[in-house]
N, C-alpha and C positions, 0 to 999 in steps of 0.2 A: 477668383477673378476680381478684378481692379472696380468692376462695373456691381459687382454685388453688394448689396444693403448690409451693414454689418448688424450684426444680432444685437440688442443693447439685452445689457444684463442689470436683474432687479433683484433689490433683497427689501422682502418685507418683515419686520420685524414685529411680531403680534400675529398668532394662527388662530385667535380669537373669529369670529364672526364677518366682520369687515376686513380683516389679513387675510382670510381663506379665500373672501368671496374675491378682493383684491388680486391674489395670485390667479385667479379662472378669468379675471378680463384681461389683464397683461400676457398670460400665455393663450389666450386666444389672438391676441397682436401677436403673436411670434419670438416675444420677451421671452430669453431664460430668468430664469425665476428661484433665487432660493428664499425659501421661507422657512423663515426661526421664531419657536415658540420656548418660553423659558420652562414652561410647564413638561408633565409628562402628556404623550401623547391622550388626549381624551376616550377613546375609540379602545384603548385599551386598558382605562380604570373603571372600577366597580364602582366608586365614589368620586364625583369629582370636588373638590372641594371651593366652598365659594357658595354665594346666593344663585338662586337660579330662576330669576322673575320670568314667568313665561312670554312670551313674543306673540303681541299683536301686531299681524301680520296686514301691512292695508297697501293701496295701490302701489305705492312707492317703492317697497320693498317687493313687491311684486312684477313690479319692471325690471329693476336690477337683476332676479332671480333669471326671467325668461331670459336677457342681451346673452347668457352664459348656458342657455338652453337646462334650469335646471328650475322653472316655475312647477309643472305638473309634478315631476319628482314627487318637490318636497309639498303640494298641496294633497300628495294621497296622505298625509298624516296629519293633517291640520282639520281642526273642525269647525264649521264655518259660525259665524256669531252675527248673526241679523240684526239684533239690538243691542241697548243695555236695558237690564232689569234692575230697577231702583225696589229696595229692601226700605222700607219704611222703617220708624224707630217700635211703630206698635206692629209689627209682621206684616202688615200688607207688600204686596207687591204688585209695580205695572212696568210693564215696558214702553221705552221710549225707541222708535228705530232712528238707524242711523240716518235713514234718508230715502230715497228709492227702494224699489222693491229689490232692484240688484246692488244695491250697495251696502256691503257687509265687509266686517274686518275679518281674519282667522288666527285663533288659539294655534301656537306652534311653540312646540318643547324646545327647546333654546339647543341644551344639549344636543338632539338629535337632527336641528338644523347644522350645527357647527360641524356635526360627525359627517354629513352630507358633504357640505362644504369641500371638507379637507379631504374627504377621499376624489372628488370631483376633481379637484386641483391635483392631487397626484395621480391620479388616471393620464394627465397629460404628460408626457416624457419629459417637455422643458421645464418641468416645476420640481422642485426637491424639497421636501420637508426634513427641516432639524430642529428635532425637541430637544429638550433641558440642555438649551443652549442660552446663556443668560450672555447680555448685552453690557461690556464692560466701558465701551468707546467705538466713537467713528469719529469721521473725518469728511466732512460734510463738500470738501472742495476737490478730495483725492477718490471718496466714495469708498475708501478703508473701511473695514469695522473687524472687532475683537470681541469673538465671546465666551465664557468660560461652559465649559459641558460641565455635567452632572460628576467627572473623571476627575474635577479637577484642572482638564486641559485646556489651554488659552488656541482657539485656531482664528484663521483669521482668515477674509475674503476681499475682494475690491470688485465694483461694480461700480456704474453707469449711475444708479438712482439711489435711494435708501427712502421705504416709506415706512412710516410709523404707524403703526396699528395695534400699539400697545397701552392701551387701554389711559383710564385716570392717573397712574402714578408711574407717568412715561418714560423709558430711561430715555429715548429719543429727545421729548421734549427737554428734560436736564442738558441733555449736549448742547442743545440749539441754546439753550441759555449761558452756557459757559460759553458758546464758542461766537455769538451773535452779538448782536443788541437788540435781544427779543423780550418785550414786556409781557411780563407774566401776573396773574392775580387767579387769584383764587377766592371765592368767595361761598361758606358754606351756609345752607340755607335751614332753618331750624325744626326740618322735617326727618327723620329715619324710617323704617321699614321693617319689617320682620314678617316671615315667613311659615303658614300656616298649612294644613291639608285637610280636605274633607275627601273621606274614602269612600267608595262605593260600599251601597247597600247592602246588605244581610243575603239579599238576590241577585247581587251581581248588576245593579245598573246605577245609573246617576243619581245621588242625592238631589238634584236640583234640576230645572228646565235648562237642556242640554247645550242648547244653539245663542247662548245670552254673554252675556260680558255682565255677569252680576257685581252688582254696586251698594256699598250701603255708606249713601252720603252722609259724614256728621259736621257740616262745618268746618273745622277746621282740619278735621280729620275725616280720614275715609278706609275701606275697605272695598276690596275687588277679589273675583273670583274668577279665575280663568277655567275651561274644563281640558280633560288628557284623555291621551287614545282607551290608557286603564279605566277609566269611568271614573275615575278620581279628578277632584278640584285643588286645585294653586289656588290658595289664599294670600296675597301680601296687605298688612296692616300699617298706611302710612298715619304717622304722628310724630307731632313734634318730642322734642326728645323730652322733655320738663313731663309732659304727659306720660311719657315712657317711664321714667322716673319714677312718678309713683303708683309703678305697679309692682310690686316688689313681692309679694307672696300668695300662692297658689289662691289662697281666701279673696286678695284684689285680684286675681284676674279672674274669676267666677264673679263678682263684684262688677269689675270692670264690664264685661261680657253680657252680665243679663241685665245692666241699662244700656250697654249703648248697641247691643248685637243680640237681641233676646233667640231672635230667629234662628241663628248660625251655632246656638251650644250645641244640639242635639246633632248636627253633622258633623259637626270637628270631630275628630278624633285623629324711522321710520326712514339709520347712521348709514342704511347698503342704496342709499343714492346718491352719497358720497364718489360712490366707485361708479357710477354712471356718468356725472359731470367730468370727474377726471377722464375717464374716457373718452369723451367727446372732445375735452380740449385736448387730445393726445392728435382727435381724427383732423381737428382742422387745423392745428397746426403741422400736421404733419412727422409726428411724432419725435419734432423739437422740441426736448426735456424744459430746456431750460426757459423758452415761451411757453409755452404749456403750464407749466408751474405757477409762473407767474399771471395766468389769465385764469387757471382753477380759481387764485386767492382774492383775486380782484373780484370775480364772481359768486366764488362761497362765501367769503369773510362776513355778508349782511346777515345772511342766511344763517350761517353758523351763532350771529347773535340774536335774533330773529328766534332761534329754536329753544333758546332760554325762558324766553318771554311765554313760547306756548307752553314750555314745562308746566311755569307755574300757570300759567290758567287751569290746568286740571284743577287746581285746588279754587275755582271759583264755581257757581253754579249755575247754570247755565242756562235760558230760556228759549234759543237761537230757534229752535224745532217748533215752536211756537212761532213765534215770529216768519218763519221760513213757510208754515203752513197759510199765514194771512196774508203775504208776500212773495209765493214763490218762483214769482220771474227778479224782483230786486231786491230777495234778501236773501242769503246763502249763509248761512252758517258755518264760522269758524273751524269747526272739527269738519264737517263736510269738505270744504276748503285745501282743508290737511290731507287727509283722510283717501280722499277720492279723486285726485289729481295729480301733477307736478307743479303746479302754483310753486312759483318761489314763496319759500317760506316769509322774507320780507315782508313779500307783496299780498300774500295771504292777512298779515296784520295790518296789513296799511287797508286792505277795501276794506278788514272789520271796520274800523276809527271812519274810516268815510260813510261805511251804513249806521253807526251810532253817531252819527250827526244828524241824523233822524230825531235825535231827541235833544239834541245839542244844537240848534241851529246856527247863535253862536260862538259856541266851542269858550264858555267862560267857564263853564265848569267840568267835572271829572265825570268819566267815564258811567252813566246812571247806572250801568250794573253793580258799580262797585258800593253805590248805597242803597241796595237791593234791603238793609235792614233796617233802613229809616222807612220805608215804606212797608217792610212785614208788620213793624210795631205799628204802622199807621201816623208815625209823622206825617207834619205835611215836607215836600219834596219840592225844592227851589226849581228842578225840571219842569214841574206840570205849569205853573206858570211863563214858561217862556215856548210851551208848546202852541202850534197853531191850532184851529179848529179839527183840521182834518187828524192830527195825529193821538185829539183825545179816546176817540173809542181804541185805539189803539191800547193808550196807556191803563185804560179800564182793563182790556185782558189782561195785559201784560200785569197789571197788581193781582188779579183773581189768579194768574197761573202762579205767580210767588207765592202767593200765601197757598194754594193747594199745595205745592211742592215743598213748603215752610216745614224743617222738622222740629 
């Protein structure tokens, strides 16, 4: 009929985590849907190969899951984490919570979300998955695209959208570059990762206090432990790579390990809100691609640089829960911010900088957290004198809580 909505057809490219979840809100609009992954299906490998940092799961990612009716699902497999447990360099341990009594993140196996995902998506008839389909070319104005299967074989499709969900080293993004005048930079940061496992006990339960997001801060370096449904812990070890370096034989990393992890020898052995905003610019425009598009990028572009900024704050140290406890109607905490909300991520940076004008009043100098080590040593600190009266008892905690937390 003349009067009928015509179907618009999507091809997302990437069956990764954000591709999967991407295909279950489009074909919840009524979109057909193909979705191509260059990989094998996951869901059918013994190994998948790749890193596989576990997924702390927090509000964010938790909205996204329920719009697609698959929150509970995947929360029977998640275990929940009320704090973080700071690992001292001499073994002590205390926990810090994250905030309210109800506000906690969850430990979630990345794999086994993904595998959710993607069957989720093909439960719906309008959605079709094709693996070891690699991404040769599209055509970003005709909606063309060419991919080669695992056969050998070039096929080819045409569709209404083309979204990219394939990961860091995008073939999407390369097109957009040949075919645009799209600025690209890349900028690597001088931190790496590697991956560690603490197994469950001799009796079958957790090495460790079970409900925590265990942490062993070192300055410039850190370690986290996530826990799994098996009673085993995700270990990832961030360090810069010069550090990585020299570790180089069995001898340095027992070396390595019993100064800076003495605790951890004897065990060894927030991107799906993405698919929310587009969503909603689909609803109010009315599911005009081409505004739509263009009011996602107008309203993500902050945000998406905004998320850079929080990355790296994990690598500073953090006093906010302090501060949050002497303040807690005007001072909210960063990660809480993140964490427990939809705050535009922007705007979540922007009220930090307006509540650390608390100690900046006015705003000559940097950020007082960032010389949190002129004051462990006991410098004196250009801040305290431009403080007013009321904000000195302030800055007396605030040094006794640095130096307790001082490793």
């Amino acid at each position: 009929m003349s009067g009928e909505k015509q179907v618009k057809h999507v091809a997302v490219v990437g069956g990764g985590l954000v591709g999967s979840l991407n295909a279950c809100f489009f074909a919840k609009r009524k979109y057909k849907v193909d979705l191509y992954e260059m990989r094998d299906d996951i869901r059918t490998m013994k190994v998948v190969k790749g890193r596989s940092i576990n997924l702390a799961l927090s509000c964010r990612g938790r909205e996204a899951l329920k719009h697609v009716g698959l929150e509970e699902e995947v929360l029977k497999t998640a275990i929940p984490m009320h704090a973080r447990m700071i690992h001292d360099l001499d073994g002590t341990c205390h926990p810090i919570p994250y905030g309210k009594s109800d506000q906690f993140i969850n430990s979630v196996d990345r794999r086994l979300l993904n595998e959710v995902l993607l069957t989720a998506a093909e439960r719906n008839p309008l959605v079709t998955c094709h693996f070891n389909h690699k991404l040769l070319k599209c055509d970003f104005n005709t909606g063309e695209l060419t991919f080669l299967t695992k056969e050998g074989k070039e096929v080819r499709n045409k569709v209404d959208l083309i979204v990219g969900n394939d990961g860091a080293f995008s073939a999407i993004r390369r097109q957009m570059m040949k075919d645009t005048l799209l600025d690209y930079n890349q900028e690597y940061i001088p931190h790496g990762y590697m991956e560690l496992t603490i197994p469950p006990t001799s009796s079958n339960d957790f090495a460790m206090g079970v409900n925590y997001l265990h942490i062993w801060p070192r300055n410039e370096f850190m370690m986290i432990a996530l826990p799994n449904l098996d009673k085993s812990y995700t270990l990832t070890l961030f360090m810069p790579f010069e550090n990585f370096n020299q570790v180089k034989t069995e001898d340095d990393v027992m070396d390595f390990f019993q100064r800076m992890f003495p605790d951890s020898i004897p065990l060894i052995g927030e991107v799906f809100e993405d698919c929310i905003v587009l969503n909603d610019m689909l609803d109010k425009h009315n599911d005009d691609l081409e505004l739509a598009l263009k009011a996602y990028t107008e309203h993500r572009n902050p945000d998406a640089k905004a998320i850079v900024d929080l990355a790296m704050y994990n690598y500073v140290e953090k006093i906010d829960n302090m501060l949050h406890w002497i303040f807690p109607n005007s001072w909210v905490p960063l990660y809480t911010m993140v964490s427990f909300s939809r705050e535009r991520y922007h705007l979540c940076i922007a009220k930090r900088k307006q509540q650390d004008k608390t100690f900046e009043p006015d705003n000559r100098h940097r950020d007082f957290f960032a010389r949190k080590d002129s004051v462990i040593t006991g410098q004196s600190s250009p801040v305290i004198s431009e403080l007013n009266d009321s904000c000195l008892v302030v800055m007396v905690i605030v040094q006794l809580t640095i130096r307790y937390y001082a490793l």
